[in-house]
Structures are given as structure tokens and as C-alpha cells.
Backbone bond lengths (Angstrom), bond angles and torsions (degrees), N, CA, C in turn:
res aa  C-N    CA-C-N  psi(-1)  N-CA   C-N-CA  omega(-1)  CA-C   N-CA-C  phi
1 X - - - 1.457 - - 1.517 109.68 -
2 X 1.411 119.45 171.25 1.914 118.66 176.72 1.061 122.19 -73.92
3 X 1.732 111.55 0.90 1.660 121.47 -177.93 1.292 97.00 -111.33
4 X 1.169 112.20 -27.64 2.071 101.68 170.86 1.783 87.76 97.22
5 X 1.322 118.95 -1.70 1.918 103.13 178.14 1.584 98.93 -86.90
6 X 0.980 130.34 0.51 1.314 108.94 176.91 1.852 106.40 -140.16
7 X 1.606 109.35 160.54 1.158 103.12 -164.45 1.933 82.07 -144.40
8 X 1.819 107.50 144.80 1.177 122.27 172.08 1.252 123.01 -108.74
9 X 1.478 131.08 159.02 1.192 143.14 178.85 1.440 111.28 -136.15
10 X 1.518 106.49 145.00 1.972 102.51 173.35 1.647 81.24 -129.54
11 X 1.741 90.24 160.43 1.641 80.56 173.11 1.865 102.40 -157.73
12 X 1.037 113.80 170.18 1.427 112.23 173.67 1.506 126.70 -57.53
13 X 0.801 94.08 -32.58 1.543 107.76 176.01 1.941 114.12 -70.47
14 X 1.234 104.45 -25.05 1.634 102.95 151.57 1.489 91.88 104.83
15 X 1.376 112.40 41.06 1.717 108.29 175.76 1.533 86.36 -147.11
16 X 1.430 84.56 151.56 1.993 116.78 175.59 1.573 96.26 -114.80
17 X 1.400 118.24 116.30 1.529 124.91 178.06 1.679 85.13 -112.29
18 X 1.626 95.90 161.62 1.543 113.81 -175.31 1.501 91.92 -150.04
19 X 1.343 98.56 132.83 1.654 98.13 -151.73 2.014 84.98 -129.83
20 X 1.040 109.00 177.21 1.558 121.76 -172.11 1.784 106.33 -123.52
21 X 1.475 79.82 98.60 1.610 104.67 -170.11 1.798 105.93 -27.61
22 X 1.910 119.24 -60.38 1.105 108.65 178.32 1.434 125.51 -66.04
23 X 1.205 97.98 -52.22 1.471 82.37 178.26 1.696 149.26 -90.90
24 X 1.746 90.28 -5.75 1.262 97.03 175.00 1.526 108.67 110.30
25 X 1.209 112.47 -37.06 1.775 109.68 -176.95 1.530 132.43 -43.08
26 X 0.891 137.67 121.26 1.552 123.93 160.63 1.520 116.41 -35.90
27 X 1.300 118.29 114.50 1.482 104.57 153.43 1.481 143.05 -76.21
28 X 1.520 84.08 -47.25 1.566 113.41 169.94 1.141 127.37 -152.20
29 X 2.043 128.60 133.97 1.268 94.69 166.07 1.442 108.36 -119.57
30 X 1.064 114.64 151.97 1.832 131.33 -159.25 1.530 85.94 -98.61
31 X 1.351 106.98 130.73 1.592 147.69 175.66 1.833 120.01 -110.04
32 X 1.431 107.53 133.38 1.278 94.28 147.87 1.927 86.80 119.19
33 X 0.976 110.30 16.21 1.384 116.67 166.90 1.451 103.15 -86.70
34 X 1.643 107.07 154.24 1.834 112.97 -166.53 1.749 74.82 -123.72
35 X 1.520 94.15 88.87 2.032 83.27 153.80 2.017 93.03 136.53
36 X 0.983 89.72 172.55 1.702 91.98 168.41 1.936 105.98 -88.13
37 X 1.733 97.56 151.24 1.303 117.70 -176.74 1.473 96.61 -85.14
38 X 1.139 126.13 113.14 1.692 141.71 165.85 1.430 118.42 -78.13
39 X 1.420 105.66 -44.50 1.896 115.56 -174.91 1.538 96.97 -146.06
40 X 1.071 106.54 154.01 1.674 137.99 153.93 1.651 121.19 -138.60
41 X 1.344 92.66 151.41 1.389 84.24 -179.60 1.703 83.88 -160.65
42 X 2.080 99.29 145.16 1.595 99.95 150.62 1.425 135.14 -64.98
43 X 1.068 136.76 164.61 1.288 148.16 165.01 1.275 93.95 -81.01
44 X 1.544 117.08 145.59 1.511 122.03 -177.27 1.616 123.54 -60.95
45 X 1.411 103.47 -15.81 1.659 130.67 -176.10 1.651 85.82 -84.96
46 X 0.991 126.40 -60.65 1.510 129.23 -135.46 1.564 133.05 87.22
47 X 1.209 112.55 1.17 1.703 131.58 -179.69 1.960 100.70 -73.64
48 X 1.213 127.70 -35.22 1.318 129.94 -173.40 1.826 117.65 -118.76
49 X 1.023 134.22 133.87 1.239 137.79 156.16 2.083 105.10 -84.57
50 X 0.831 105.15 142.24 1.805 111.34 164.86 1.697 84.20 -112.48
51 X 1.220 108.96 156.77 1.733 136.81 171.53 1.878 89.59 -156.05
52 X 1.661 88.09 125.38 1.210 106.42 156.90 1.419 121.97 -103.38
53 X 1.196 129.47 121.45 1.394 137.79 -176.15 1.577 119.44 -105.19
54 X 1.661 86.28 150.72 1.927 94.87 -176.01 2.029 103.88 -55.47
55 X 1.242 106.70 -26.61 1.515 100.43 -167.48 1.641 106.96 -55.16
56 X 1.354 127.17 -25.78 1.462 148.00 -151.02 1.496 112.17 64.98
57 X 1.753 109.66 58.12 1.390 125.53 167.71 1.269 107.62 -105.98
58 X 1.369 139.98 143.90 1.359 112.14 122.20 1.305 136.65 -128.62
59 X 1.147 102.33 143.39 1.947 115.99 -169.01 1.477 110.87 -66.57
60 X 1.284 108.91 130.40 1.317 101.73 152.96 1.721 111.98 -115.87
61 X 1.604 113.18 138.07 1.450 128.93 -142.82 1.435 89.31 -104.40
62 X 1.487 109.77 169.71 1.974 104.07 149.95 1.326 86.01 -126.70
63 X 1.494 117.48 128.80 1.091 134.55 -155.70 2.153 89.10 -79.95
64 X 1.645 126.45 -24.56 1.400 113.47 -158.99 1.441 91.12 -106.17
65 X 0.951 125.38 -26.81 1.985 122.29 173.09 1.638 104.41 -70.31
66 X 1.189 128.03 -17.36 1.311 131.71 -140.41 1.842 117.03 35.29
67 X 0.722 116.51 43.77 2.067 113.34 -177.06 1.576 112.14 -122.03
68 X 1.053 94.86 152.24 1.738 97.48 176.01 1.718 108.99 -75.34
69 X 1.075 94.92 151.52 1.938 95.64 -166.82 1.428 98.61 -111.29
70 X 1.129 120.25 -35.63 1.502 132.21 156.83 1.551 131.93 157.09
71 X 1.326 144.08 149.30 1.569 148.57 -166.08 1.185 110.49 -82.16
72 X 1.577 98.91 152.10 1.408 88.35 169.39 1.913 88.33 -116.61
73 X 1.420 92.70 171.21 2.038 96.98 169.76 1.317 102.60 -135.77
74 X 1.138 108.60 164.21 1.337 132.73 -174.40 1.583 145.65 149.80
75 X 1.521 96.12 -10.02 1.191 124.81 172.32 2.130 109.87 -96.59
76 X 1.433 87.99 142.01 1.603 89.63 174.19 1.236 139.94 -104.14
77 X 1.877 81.02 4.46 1.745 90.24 170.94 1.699 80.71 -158.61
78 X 1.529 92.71 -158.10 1.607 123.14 -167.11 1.580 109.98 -36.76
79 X 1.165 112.43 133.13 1.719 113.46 155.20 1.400 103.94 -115.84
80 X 1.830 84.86 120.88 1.580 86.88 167.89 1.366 117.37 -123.80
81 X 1.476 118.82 30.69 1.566 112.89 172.13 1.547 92.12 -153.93
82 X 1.650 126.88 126.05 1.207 108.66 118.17 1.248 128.01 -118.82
83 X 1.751 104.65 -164.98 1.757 107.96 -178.66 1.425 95.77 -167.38
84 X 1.714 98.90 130.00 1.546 103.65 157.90 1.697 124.35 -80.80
85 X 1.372 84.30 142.98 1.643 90.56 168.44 1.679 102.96 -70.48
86 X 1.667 92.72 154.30 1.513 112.00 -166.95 1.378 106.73 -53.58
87 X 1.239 124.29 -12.30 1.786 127.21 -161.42 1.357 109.38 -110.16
88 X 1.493 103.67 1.91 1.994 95.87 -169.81 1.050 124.20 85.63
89 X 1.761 127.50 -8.56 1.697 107.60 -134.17 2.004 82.88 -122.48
90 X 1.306 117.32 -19.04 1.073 104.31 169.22 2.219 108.72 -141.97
91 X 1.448 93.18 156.43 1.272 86.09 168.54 1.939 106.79 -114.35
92 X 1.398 109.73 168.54 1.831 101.60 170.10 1.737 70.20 -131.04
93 X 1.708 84.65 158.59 1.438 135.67 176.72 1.258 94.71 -111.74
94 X 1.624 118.87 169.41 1.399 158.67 -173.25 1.182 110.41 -160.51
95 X 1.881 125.80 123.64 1.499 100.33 -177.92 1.853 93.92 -142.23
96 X 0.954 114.05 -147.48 1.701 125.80 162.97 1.126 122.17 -66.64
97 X 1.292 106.11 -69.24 1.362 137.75 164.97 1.700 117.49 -27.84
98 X 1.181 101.19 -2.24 1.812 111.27 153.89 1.811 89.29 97.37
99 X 1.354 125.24 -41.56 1.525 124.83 -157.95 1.729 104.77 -71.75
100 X 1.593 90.48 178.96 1.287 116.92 166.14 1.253 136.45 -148.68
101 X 1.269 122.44 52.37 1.738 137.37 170.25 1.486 120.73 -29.73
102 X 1.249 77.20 119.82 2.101 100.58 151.22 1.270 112.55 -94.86
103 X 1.357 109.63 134.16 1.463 119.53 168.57 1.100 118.46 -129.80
104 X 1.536 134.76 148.86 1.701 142.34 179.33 1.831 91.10 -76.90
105 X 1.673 116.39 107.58 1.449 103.68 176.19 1.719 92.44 -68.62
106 X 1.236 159.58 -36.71 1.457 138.89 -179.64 1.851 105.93 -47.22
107 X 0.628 126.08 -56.32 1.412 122.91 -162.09 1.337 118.62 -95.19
108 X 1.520 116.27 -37.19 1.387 118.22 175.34 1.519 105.64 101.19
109 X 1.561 109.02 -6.88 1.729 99.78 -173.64 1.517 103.71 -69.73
110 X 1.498 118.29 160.40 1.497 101.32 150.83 1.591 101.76 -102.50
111 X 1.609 92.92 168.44 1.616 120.22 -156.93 1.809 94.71 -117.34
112 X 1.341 118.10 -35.59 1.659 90.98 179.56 1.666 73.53 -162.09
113 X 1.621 97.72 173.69 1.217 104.35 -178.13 1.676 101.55 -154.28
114 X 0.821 99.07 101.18 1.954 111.37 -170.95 1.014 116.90 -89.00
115 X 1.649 116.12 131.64 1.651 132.20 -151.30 1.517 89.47 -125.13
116 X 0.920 136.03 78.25 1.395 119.67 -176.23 2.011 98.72 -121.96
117 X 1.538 119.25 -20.09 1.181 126.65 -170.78 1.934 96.24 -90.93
118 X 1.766 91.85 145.38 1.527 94.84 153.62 0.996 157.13 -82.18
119 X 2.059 89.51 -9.69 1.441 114.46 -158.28 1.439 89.26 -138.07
120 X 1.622 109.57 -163.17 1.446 129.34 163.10 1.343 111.63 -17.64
121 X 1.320 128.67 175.61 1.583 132.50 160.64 1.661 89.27 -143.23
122 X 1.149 128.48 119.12 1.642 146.51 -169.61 1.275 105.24 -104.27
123 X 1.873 130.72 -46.58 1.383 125.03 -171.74 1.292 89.58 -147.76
124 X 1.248 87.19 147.80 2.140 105.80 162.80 1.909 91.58 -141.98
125 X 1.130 70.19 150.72 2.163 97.79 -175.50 1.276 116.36 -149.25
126 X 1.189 131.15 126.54 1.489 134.12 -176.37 1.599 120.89 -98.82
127 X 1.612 133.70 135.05 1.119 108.02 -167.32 1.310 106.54 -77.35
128 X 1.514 109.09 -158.73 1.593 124.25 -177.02 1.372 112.74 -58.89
129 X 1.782 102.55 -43.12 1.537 87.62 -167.32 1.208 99.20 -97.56
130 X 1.497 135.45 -14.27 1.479 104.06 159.51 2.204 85.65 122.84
131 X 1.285 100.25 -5.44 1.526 89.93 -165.56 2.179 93.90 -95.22
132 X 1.085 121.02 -38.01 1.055 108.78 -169.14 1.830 99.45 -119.45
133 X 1.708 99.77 147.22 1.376 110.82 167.78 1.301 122.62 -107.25
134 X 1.696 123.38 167.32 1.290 104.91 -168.30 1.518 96.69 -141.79
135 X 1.611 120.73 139.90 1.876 104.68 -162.58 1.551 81.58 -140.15
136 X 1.254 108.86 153.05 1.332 146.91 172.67 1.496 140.44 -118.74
137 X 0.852 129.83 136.58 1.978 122.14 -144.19 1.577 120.95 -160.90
138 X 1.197 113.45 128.43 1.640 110.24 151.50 1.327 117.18 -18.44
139 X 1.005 139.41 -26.30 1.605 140.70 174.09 1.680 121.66 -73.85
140 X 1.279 86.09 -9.89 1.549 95.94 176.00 1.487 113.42 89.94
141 X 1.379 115.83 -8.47 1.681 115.51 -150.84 2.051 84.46 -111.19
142 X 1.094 93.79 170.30 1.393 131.80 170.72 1.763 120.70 -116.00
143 X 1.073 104.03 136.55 1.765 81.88 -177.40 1.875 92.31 -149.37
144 X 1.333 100.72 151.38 1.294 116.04 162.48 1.250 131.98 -91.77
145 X 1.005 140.40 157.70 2.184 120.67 151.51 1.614 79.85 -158.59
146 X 1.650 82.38 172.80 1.139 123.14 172.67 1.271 119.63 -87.95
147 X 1.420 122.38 105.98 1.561 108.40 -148.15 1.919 102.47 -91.61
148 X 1.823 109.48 12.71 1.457 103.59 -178.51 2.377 98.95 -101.21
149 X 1.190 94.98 -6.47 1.453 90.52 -178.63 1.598 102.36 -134.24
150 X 1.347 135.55 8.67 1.184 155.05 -163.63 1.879 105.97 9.82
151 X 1.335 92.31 65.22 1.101 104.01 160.87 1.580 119.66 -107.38
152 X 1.610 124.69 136.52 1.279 116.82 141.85 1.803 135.82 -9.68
153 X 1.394 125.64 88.07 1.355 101.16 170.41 1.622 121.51 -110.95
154 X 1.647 105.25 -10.28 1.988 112.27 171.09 1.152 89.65 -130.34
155 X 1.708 108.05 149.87 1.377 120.82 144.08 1.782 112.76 -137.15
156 X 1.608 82.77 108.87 1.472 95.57 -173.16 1.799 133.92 -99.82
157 X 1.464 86.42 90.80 1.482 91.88 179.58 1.103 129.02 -76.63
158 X 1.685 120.97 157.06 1.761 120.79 177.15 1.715 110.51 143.90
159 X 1.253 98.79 -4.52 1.795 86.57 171.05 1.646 107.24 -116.58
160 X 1.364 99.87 143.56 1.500 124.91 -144.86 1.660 92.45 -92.84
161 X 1.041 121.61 6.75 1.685 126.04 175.86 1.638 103.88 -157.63
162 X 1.649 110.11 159.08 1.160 111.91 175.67 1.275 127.27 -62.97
163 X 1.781 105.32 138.44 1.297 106.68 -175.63 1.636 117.55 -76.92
164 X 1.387 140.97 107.08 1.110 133.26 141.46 1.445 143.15 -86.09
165 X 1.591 110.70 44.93 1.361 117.24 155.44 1.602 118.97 -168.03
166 X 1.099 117.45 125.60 1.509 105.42 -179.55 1.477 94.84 -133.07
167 X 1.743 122.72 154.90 1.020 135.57 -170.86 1.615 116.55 -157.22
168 X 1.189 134.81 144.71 1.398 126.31 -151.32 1.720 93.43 -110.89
């Protein structure tokens, strides 16, 4: 969470536990996902969990009701990364399915959907200020854009196996 008291888990088994950073306890675990949990992530508030799932869903949770608040779709296979932008106002996905989506978390639409990988998409990460994203892939490559005109602006080659993690 943005206070550091709480800490999340996704897991194969198809549950999101939210555990209590000091002490360790389970609080809750959130049910009702169709697929294994690949990614979670807080909302910059802490009011939402995203879980990306093998089904190519992803949930957004309320981490204090424990319930699903509702999915978005669009993916045709696995999500295995997301990340909110620093502002709340959108999250991007990473999935199998080669892409990398922006979505309005208010509405659930997606806003662009970037083909720039050949392969998998393993991580997406947003920078600080929230203007450019950065995705990582079975393809080996790294890529940047501009997540307000979703254009391509790096493509950074040089690792000799797929990248699964990038972070700003």
C-alpha cells in the first residue's frame, strides 16, 4: 500500500491475500479470479488493487471490502505485469498476447494498445512523472513510448535473454 502498512500477494492458486506489513497476518484473501494471479499492484491512493490474470483479465479489487469492483478485458491471453501511473488515472497491462495497454482506471476503457513487442510482454513500469512507459519482453528488447501519443521513443537492445523486469 502508499503507507507501507499493508503488503500484497497474487498467486497460482487464484487468490490475492493482503497481509499486514508489521506483523505478518493475513487480512484477507480476495477470491473469485478465473485463472492464476500473475501481477498486483496498489493504486497510488491505496483504495484499489489491479491483479493481472492468466485468463487475460484484469481485476480491479477493493483491497478493505475484500470484493472485486470490476475487470477490465482486452487481452487474449496472460497478463503478467501491471502498473499504475503515478496519478491514479490510468493503469498499463503487459500480457502474452505480445501488447501493452493503457487504460482510464475510472472507466475501464482502454486508451491505446501498443504493438511494438514480438513476443511476450513480462513487465510494464511507469516513470515518475507519469508521461512515459517502459515494457519488457520475450523479445529480448526493452521499449519506451510516450504514453500521451503512444508512440515508440527507445528501443533498447543488449540482453541476451528475455527481459522480465523493468523499473524506472
Amino acid at each position: 500500500s502508499g503507507d507501507g502498512t499493508h503488503l500484497t500477494s497474487g498467486s497460482d492458486d487464484g487468490t490475492v491475500k493482503l497481509w499486514d506489513s508489521n506483523s505478518g497476518q493475513e487480512l484477507k484473501s480476495l477470491e473469485g479470479h478465473e485463472g492464476r494471479v500473475q501481477s498486483v499492484a496498489f493504486s497510488p491512493d491505496g483504495t484499489t488493487l489491479a491483479a493481472g490474470c492468466g485468463n487475460g483479465k484484469i481485476y480491479f479489487l477493493d483491497p478493505t471490502a475484500g470484493e472485486i469492483k470490476s475487470s477490465l478485458t482486452g487481452h487474449s491471453d496472460w497478463v503478467w505485469s501491471v502498473s499504475w501511473a503515478p496519478d491514479g488515472k490510468r493503469l498499463a497491462s503487459g500480457s502474452s498476447d505480445k501488447t501493452v495497454r493503457i487504460w482510464d482506471a475510472a472507466t475501464g476503457k482502454e486508451l491505446s494498445q501498443l504493438r511494438a513487442h514480438s513476443d511476450e510482454v513480462n513487465a510494464v513500469a511507469w516513470s515518475p512523472c507519469g508521461r512515459w512507459l517502459a515494457s519488457g519482453g520475450d523479445d529480448k528488447m526493452v521499449y519506451v513510448y510516450d504514453a500521451e501519443t503512444a508512440e515508440v521513443t527507445s528501443s533498447l537492445r543488449g540482453h541476451e535473454y528475455p527481459v522480465n523486469s523493468v523499473r524506472w
